[in-house]
N, C-alpha and C positions, 0 to 999 in steps of 0.2 A: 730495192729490198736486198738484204744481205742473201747472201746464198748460206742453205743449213745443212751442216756439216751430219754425218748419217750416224747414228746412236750405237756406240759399242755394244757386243755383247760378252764383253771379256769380263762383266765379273756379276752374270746374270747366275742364279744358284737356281737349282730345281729341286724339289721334293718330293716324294711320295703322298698322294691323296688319303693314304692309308693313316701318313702320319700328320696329316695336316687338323689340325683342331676345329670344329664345325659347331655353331648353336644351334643348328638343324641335326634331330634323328630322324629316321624311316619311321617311328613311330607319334612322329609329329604330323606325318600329311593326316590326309580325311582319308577317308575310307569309305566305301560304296555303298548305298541304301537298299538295302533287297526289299522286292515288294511286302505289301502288309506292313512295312514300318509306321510309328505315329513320330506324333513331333519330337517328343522325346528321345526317341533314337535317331531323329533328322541333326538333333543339336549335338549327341555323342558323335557325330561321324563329322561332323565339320572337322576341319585341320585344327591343331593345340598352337596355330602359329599366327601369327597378323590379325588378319579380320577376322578368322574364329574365334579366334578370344576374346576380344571385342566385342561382339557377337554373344557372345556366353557370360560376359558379364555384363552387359544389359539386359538378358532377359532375366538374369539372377539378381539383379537392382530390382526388377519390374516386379518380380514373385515376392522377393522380401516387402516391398513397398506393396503388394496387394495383402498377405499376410499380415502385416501390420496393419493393418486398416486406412493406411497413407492412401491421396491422392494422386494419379499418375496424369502427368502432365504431358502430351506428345505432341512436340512442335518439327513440323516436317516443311520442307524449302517448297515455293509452287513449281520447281520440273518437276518433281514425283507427281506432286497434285493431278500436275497436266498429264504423265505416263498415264496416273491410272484412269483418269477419268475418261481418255483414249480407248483405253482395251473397249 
């Protein structure tokens, strides 16, 4: 095997975080549940980001589809199955 030669740092640039451009704000994480919440303030406190969303637009599929009078169909994989039937 060749021998590898060590990676300059001669024309590495650094920037400010300040100025650096992000699809993440602070007001994207979750935020904490104080006691006495219902569901509805469990699903405003999830993060605006990845799985919250996700997350909030299936249960907003699920509401429109029961408001409509539509069928909800829930097909779930058997590891869950097996989780729950555990507890």
């Amino acid at each position: 095997m060749d021998k590898l030669e060590p990676i300059s740092s001669e024309n590495i640039r650094t920037y400010s975080l300040k100025e650096r451009p992000s699809k993440v704000r602070i007001d994207d994480f979750g935020k904490p549940l104080r006691s006495g919440g219902d569901m509805s303030l469990w699903i405003k406190s999830l993060p605006k980001i990845l799985a919250g969303n996700d997350f909030r637009m299936v249960v907003n599929n699920i509401l429109q589809a029961v408001c409509s009078g539509n069928m909800i169909i829930l097909a779930v994989g058997a590891y869950i199955v097996k989780i729950v039937v555990n507890i």
